[in-house]
N, C-alpha and C positions, 0 to 999 in steps of 0.2 A: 631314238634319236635325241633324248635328251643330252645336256650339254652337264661336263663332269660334275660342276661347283651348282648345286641345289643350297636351296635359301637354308641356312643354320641356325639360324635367331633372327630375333628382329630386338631391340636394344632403343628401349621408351625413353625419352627424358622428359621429365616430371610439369616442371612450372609451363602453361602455355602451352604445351603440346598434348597433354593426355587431362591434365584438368586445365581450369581456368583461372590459374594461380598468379600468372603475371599480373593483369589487373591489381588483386591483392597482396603483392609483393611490392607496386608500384607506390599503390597507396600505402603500404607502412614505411617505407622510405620518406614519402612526402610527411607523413604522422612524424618521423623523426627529423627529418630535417629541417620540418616547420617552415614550409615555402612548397609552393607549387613545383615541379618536377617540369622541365622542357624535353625539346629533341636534343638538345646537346648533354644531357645527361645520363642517354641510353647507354654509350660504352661501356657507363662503369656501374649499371645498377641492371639490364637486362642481361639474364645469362650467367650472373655472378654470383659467386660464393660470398658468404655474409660478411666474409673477414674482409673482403676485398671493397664493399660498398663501405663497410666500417672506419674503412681506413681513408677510404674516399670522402666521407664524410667528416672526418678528425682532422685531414688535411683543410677542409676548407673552412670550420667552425671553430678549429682551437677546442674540440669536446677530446676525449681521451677513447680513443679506438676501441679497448675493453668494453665499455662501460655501453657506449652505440651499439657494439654488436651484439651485446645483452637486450638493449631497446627493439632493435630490430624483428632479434629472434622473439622474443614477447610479443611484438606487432603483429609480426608476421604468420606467428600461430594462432594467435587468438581468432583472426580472421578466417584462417585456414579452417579451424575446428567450426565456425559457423557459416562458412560460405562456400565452400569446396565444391566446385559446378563441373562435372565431366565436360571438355571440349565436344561437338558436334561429331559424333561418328569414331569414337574413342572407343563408347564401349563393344561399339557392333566391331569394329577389327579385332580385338581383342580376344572376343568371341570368336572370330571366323579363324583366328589365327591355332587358339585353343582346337578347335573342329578339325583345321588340317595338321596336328599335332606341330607346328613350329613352337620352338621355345621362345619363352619373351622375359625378358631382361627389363628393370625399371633403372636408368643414369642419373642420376641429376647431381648437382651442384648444391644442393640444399641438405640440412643435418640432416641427421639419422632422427633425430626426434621429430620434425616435420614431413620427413618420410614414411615414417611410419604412419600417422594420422590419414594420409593420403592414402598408402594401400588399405587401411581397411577401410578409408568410404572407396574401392574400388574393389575391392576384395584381394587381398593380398593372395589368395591360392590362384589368383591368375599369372603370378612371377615367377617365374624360377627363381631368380636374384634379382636381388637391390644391392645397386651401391650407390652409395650417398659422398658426400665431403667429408664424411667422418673415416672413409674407407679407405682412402689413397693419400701421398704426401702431397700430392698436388692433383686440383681438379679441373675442370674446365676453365681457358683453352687445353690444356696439355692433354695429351691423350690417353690419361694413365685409367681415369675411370673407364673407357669404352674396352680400354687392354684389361682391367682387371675383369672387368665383365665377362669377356670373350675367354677368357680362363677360367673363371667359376662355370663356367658351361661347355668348355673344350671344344669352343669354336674357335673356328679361323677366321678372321675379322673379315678378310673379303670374301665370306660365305653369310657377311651378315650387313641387313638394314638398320640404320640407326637414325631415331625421326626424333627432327629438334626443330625450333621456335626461332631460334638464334643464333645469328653471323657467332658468337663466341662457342656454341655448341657445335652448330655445322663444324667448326676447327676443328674443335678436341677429336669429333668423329674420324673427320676427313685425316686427323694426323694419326688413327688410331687404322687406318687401311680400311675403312667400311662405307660403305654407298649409302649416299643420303638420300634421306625423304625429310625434305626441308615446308613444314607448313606455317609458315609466321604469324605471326600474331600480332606487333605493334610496329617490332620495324621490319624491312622488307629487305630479301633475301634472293641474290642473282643464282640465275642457272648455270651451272661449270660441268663441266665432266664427271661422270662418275656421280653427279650430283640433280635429283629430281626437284620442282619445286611445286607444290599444290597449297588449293586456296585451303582444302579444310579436308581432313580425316574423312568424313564422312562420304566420299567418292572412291577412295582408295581400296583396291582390292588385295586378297593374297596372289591373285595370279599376278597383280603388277608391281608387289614389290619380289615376286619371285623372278618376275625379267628387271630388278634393278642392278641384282648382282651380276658382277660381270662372269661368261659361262669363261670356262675352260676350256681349249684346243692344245691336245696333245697330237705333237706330231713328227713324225718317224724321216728318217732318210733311209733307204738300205740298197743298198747293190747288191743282188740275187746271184749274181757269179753265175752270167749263161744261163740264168731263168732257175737257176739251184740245180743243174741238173749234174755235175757233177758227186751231189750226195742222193745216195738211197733215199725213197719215200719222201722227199724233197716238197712236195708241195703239204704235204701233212707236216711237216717241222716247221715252214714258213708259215703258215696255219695258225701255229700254235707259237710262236714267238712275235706274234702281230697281237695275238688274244692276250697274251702275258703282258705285252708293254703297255696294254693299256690304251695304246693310240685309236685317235679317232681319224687322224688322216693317214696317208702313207705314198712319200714320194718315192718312187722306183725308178731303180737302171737296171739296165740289163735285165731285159723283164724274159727273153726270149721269144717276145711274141703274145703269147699268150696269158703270161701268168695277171696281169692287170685283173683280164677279167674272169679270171678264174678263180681267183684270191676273192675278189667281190662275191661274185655267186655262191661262193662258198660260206662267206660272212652275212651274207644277206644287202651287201652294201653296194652303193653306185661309184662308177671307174670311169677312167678317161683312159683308152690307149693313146701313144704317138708315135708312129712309125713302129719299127722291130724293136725299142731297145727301150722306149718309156713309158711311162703311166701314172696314173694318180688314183687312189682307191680310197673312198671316204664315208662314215658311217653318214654325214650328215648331206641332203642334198645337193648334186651339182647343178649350177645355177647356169652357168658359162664354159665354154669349153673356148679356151684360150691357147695362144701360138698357132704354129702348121704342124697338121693331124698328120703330115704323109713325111716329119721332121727326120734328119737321117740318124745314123749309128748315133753322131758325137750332136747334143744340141740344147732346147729346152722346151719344157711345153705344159702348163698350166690350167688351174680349173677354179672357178669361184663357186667358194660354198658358203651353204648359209645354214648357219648356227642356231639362230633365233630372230623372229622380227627386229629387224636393224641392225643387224649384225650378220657381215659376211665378210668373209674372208678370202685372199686369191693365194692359192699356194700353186707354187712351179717345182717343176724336176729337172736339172741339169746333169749333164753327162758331160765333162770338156774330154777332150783328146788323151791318150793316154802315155804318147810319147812326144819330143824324148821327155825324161822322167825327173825333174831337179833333186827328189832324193837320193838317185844311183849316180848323178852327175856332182852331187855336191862330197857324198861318202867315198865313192870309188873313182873317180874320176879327177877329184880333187879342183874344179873349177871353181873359178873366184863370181864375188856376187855379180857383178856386173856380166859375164856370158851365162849365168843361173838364169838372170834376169829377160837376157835379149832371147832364151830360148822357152821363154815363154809365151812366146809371141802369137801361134797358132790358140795356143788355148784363153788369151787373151782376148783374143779376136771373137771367140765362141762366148766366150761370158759378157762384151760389148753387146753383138749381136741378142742374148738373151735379154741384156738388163735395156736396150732398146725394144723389145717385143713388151717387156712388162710395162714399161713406160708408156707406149702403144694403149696397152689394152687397159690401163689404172682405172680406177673411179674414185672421184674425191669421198673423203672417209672409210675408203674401206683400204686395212691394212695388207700386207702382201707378205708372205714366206715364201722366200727361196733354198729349196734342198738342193742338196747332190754330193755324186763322186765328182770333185773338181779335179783329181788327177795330182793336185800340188799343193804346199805344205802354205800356211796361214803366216802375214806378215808381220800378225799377233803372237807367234810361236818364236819366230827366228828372225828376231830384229836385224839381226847383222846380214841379212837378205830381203829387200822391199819386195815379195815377193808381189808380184805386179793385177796377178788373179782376184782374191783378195780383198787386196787395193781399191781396185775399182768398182769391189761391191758395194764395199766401205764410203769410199767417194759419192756415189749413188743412192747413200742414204740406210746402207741395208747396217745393223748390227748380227755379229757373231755371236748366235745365241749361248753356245758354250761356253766361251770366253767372257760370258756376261756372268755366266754361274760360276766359274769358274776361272777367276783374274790370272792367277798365276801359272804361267805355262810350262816351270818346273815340276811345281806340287803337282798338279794334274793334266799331264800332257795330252787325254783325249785321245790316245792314238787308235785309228780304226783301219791303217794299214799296217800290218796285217794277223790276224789270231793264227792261221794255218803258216804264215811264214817265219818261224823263227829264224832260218837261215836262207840266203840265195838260192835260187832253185837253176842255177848253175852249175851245181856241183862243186864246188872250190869253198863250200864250205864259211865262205866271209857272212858274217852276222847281218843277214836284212835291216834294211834299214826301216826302224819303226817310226811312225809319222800320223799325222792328223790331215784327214788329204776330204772326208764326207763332214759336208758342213748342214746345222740349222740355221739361214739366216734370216732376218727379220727388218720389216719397216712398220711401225706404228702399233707395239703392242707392246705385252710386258711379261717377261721372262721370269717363271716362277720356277723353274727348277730346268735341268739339261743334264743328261747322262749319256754314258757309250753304255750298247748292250751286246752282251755275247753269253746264249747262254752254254750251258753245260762245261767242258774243258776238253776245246776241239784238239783230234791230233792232227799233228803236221801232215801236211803236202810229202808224198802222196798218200801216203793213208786215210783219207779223207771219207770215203764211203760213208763208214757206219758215225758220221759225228750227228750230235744234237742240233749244232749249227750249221747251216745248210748255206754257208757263204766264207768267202774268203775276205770279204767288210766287216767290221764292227760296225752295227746302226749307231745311229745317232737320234736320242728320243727326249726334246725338248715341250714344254707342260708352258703354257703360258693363257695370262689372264688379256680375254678380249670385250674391251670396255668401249662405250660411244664414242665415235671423234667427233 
């Protein structure tokens, strides 16, 4: 049950978080500035690169900025080489962290020559990397040293904790995509999102900056086409294109009944049926079984899981009506938008009624996914049709997860009606109309990646038996990052 994104590094910054160097960074300032230091002059001397106090310093003394950031760096080391005092519970994480094999990264803002003095009273074989201000063209705030970091180690920033002293550090991290563990030292630092705050190192565990990162929920739409039973060995192919994508949830139509919990048993994982036609199957526990369990054909019906202590999630299944159909009404029929529009009505009414049961059943902080076959094309697709469905997801707060990965609805139309239909299944031979009709949608998360899946190269209708794909839908399999609200 673990959750996809496991902790990838953890990313030290130097002065005030892993030693006790503020202090003695504060006081060579004061050595050079030749005055006592207040609160109004933490901006520009905690958290900062020498050039930048240097310059700070030249602005307000008439000295020549050179010449300071020489005094400094002379100050600041001397100190450094005789006073360098590990922070309270620096060295024991570092160690714990080493034990559970995470990589650790050393950031700071401070030269490479002061850097270095530092890892060996720490022992430098405890780093994978340092980068220092001699590393990057710009250092803290910007987020270039936590990115360069996260490359030297070929991690993904949000698979990594990065623990800083300072509102100018917390930035660089927070702008570089990484979960903070903010322990301050002189000034003090608010709790935000995505962002932890502790009094001292020395409490902090690896299991709790392994829940800092935010996990990963990948999650699936798919329409089974009558439970898959139109292709051979059907539930062993659906089996195996649930295990391929990766997904940890999976919202179902057309389940035929039984496939919900079949598909679980089979995976070892917990389902939710609704009625004959829906269901929800999830690696990670169901917490709540949401909407009406006895829902008909056409409808929606929901299940809240939980990912990790404080984090859970409600994902729904939608099924709207299937007729009439505005893609055969707008290609063959040739109807203008406004009766596209008014004949949408029936299936309007169904995704009203859904997005009122999810409202119904919400909890503050926990975000909500809505899947499904909606039956009709996205208003995000085909502006020259408000297409009304959609609309009111949108209006409702929900984002189109595809559409988020994927802006442009030329380049990448996402269409998952239909792989088996090339052509009408009419006979007259007119070119199906291809479309975007099974949606990932989303309130309150973040959309790291979104693809259509179909695997092998189904053949058409009717020759359908022996395909790899065991459906007349392209799934829809959207990866998103789930952080505290």
């Amino acid at each position: 049950m673990t959750p996809h994104t496991a902790l990838q590094a953890v990313l030290f910054d130097m002065d005030g978080t892993l030693v006790d160097t503020e202090r003695l960074w504060w006081e060579a300032v004061e050595q050079v500035a030749g005055r006592p230091l207040t609160e109004a002059d933490q901006p520009d001397v905690l958290g900062r690169p020498v050039e930048h106090t240097a310059a700070w310093l030249a602005a307000a003394t008439g000295g020549q900025a050179a010449d300071l950031s020489a005094r400094l760096h002379h100050e600041f080391a001397e100190r450094v080489r005789t006073g360098v005092v590990p922070r309270p519970g620096a060295l024991g994480l570092l160690d714990a962290l080493a034990a559970a094999g995470v990589p650790v990264a050393l950031v700071t803002a401070s030269p490479r020559a002061v850097a270095d003095v530092v890892l060996d009273a720490l022992g430098a074989e405890r780093f994978a990397v340092s980068v220092t201000a001699d590393d990057t063209a710009r250092t803290k705030p910007a987020p270039d040293p936590y990115l360069a970091a996260c490359r030297a180690l070929g991690a993904d920033p949000a698979g990594c904790v990065a623990v800083e002293d300072t509102a100018t550090g917390v930035a660089s991290a927070e702008a570089a995509g990484c979960a903070v563990l903010a322990v301050p030292s002189l000034a003090p630092i608010g709790a935000a999102p995505g962002r932890t705050v502790r009094e001292s190192l020395a409490t902090v565990t690896v299991e709790e900056l392994r829940g800092m990162v935010a996990p990963e929920l990948r999650v699936m739409s798919w329409n089974l086409w009558l439970g898959g039973s139109e292709v051979d060995d059907h539930r062993a192919k659906q089996l195996k294109a649930i295990i391929d994508s990766g997904a940890d949830v999976v919202g179902l139509q057309e389940t035929g009944g039984t496939a919900a919990q079949e598909l679980a048993e089979a995976l070892g994982w917990h389902h939710h049926r609704a009625g004959e036609n829906l269901g929800v199957i999830s690696r990670h526990p169901i917490t709540a079984r949401l909407g009406d369990p006895d829902v008909g054909f056409y409808g929606a019906a929901g299940v809240r899981i939980a990912l990790a202590p404080g984090r859970e999630v409600d994902v729904w299944t939608a099924h709207l009506h299937c007729t009439p159909y505005g893609p055969y009404e707008s290609a063959f029929d040739g109807l203008p938008a406004a009766e596209l529009i008014a004949h949408e009505e029936v299936r309007l009414a169904q995704m009203r009624d859904a997005l009122g049961r999810i409202d119904e059943s919400s909890a503050q902080g926990v975000p909500v996914v809505l899947v499904g076959d909606f039956n009709c094309p996205s208003h995000l697709d085909r502006p020259e049709v408000a297409w009304p469905v959609t609309k009111a997801a949108e209006d409702a707060g929900f984002a189109d997860s595809y559409r988020e990965a994927h802006p442009d609805p030329v380049a990448e139309p996402g269409h998952t009606w239909s792989p088996i239909h090339p052509v009408h299944e009419d006979g007259s031979g007119r070119p199906e109309p291809q479309d975007r009709i099974d949606y990932v949608l989303h309130r309150g998360l973040t959309v790291r990646e979104a693809r259509t899946l179909v695997t092998g190269s189904p053949r058409p209708w009717p020759d359908v038996a022996d395909n790899d794909w065991p459906s007349d839908h392209a799934a829809v399999v959207t990866t998103f990052a789930v952080t505290r609200l």
